[in-house]
N, C-alpha and C positions, 0 to 999 in steps of 0.2 A: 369771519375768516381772517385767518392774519395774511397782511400785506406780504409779497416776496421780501425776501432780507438783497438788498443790495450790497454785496460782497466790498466794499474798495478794499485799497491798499496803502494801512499808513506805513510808511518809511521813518526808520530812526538812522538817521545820519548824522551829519555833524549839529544840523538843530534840531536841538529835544523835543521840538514840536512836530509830533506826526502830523504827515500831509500824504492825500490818496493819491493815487498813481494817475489817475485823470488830470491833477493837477501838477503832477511832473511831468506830463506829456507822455508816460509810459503807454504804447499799445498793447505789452502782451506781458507776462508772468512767465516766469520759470521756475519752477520748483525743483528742487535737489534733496534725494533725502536717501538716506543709508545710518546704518549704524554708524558710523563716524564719516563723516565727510572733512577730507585729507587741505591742506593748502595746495598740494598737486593736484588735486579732484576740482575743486574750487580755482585753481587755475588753469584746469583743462577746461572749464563749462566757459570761464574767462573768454579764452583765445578761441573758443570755438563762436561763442557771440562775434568777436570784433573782428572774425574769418569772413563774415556774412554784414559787413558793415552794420554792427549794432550798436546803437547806443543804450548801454547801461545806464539808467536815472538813480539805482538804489538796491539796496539790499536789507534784508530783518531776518531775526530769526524763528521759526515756527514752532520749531519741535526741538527738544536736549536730550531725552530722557525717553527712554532707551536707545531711542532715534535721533538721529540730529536731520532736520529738516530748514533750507537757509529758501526764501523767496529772493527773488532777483527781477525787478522792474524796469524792462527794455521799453529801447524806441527802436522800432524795426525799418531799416531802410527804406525806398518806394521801388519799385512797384513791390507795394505789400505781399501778396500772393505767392511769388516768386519767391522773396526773404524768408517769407512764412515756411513753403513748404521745403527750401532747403535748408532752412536749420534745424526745422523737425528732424530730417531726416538724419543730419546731422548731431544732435542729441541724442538721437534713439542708438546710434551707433556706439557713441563716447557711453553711453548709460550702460551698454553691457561688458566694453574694455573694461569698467571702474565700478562694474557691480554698484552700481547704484541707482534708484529711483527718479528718471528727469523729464516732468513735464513740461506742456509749454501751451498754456491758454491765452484767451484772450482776456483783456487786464479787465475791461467792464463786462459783469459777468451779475444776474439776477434768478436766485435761486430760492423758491422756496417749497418743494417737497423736496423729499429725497425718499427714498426707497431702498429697503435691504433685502435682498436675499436669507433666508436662515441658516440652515445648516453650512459649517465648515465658514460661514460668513459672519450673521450676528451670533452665534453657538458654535463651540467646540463640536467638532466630528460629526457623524452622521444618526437622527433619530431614527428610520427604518431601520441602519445598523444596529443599534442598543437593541429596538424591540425582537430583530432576530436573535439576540443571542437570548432571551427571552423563552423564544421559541427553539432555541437547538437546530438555527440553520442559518449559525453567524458568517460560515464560512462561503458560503455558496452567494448569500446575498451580498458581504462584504465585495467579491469578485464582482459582482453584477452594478454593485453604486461606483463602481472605482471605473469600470468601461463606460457606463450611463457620464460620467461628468466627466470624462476626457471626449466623448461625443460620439464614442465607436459603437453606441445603441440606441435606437429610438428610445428614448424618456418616456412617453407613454405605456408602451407596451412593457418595456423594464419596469416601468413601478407595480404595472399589475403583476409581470411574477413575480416580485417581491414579497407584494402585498401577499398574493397568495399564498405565500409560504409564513403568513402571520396564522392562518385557519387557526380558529381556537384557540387563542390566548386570551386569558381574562378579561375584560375591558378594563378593570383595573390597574392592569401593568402600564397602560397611559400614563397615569397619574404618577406611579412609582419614576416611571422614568423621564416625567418632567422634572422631578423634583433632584433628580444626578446629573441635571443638565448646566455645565458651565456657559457664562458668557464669553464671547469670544475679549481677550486683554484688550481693553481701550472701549468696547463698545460702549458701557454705560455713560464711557465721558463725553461721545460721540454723541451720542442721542441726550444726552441732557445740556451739551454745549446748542447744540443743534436747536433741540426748544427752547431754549431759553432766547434764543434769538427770533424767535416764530416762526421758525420754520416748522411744516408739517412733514412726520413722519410715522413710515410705514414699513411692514414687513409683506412681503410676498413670496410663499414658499412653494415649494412643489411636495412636501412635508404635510402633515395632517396636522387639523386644526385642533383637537383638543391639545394639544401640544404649545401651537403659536398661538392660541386663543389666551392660553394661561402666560406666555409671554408677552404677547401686546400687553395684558394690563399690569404684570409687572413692572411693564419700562413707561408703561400710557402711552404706548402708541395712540394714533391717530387712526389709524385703520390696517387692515390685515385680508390675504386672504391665502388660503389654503385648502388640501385633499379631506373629503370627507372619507370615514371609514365607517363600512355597513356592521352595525353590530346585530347581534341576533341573543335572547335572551343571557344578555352578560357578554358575549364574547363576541369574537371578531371572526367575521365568517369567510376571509379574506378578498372580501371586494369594495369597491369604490363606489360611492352615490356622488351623484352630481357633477359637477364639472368637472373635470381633471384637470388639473392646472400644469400643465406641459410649458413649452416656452411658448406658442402663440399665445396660449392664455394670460400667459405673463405681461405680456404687451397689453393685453386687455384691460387685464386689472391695474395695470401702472396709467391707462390713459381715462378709464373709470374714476380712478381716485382724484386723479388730475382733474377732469372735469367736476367729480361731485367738490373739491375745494376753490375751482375756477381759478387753477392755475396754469398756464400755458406747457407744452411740452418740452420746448427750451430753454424752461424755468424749473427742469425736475433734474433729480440727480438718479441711477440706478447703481448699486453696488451689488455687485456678485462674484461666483468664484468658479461656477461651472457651465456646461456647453447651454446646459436648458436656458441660462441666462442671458447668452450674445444677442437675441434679438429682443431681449429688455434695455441692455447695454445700448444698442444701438436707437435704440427709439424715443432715449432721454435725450435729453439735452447735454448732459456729461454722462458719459458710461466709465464706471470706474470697476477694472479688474483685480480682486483681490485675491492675492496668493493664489493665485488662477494657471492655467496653462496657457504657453504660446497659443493655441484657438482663441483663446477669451480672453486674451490680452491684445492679438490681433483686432478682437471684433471690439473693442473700449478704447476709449479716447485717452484712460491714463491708466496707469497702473500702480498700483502699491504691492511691494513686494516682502514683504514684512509682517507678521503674525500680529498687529496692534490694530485694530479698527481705528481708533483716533486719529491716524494716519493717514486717512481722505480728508478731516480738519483741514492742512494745508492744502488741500488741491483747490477748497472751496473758497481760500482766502481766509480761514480762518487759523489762526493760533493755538495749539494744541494748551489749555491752561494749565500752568506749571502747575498747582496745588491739587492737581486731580489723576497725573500720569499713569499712577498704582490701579485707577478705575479698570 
């Protein structure tokens, strides 16, 4: 089992020698990130720190390309608590005047799974949508995944009419439509920055497994788990075997994996993008909502608002690798 990665924070200031945030006194991280972040953006996050008496230790830059993302390493006044939850809330405020992305963690921060959601998360758009149009009942199910992840349908029962409305399509057509399936931009640099540091990662979908089974081992995930579909000689008789992985189960399989790597649960990260995910989100130790709705950004400790997966990199304290952005 690899150790958790302990996240620090080197700072390039005026000496070229990076030093962590533990060692400039910094308590907490700030993250800023948008397509271009302004000198006026950058000195609105400025004055909103030194509004809450904060000391600023440093600043790097995470991300250029296509994002610009800048880390900013505070000391936050005492009583901590107090500082903490009014700058939050003051961030969260300045983040939507200035359309941009602004986190605010705490600076020592140990991480080693992480967890994606699939669809619309680590992959482009939705795979029950593909297989409907498959079947010639794109439109009926496209309606039904679009209210299922804003949250206005129980997940359960939504997937099985879905499912149902697969009756009879080849089992075949799996394979056809793993193989039109894009990555979502930045994932592959995400998940290979990711291990390359040993951290363990995983997908968890509410999607079917001969699907994410063929992409765990494209990417080597670490583990996976997903909806079985009942076939019946060759085809898909539109129902579900086994567990159905709704949001409790989600939670299950995020504290399953956790355990079979024996890593603690405020040592996991959860990325997702829809309702079935908030109580994944909620159950790591960072829940990060990606191109999500107000519900699921609500229910996540940060948010990335931006079509590039690489873009939780800086939430983690990691640096998005310039030679890789295109991934």
């Amino acid at each position: 089992m690899s150790a958790p990665v302990t996240i620090q924070t080197p700072l390039a200031l005026r000496d070229p020698e990076r030093v962590d945030a533990g060692r400039t006194g910094a308590s907490h991280l700030v993250t800023v990130t948008g397509p271009e972040i302004t000198a006026e953006v950058l000195s609105a996050v400025l004055h909103r720190l030194v509004s809450v008496s904060t000391v600023v230790c440093g600043m790097r830059t995470m991300a250029t390309h296509p994002c610009t993302a800048l880390e900013l390493s505070v000391r936050l006044s005492t009583p901590l608590g107090n500082a903490e939850a009014a700058l939050r809330v003051g961030l969260g405020r300045l983040a939507g005047q200035c359309e941009v992305d602004i986190s605010l963690l705490r600076a020592e921060r140990r991480y080693g799974l992480v967890v994606f959601d699939v669809d619309n998360t680590l992959v482009v758009g939705e795979v029950v949508d593909r297989l409907a149009e498959r079947a010639g009942r794109a439109a009926e199910v496209g309606v039904l995944t679009a209210r299922t992840m804003r949250g206005e349908l129980d997940f359960a029962e939504s997937l099985r009419q879905r499912v149902a409305m697969l009756a009879g399509l080849p089992v075949g057509v799996l394979e056809r439509v793993t193989s039109e399936i894009h990555l979502m931009p930045g994932a592959l640099v995400a998940v290979r920055t990711l291990q390359a540091l040993g951290v363990k990662v995983g997908a968890i979908s509410g999607g079917f497994t001969p699907v994410v089974a063929a992409l765990a081992r494209s990417l080597r995930l670490d583990f996976h788990a997903a909806n079985d579909l009942e076939v019946a000689e060759g085809h898909l008789t539109g129902r579900l075997t086994g567990e159905l992985i709704d949001a409790p189960a989600k939670v299950r399989a995020l504290r399953r994996f956790a355990t079979t790597e024996r890593i603690p649960l405020p040592s996991c990260v959860a990325v997702g993008d829809g309702a079935n995910d908030t109580d994944m989100l909620k159950a790591a130790g960072l829940g990060i909502a990606f191109n999500a709705t107000d519900q699921v950004r609500a229910a996540a400790d940060v948010a990335v608002s931006y079509p590039r997966l690489d873009l939780v990199l800086p939430m983690l304290g990691v640096p998005v690798p310039c030679a890789l952005v295109g991934g």
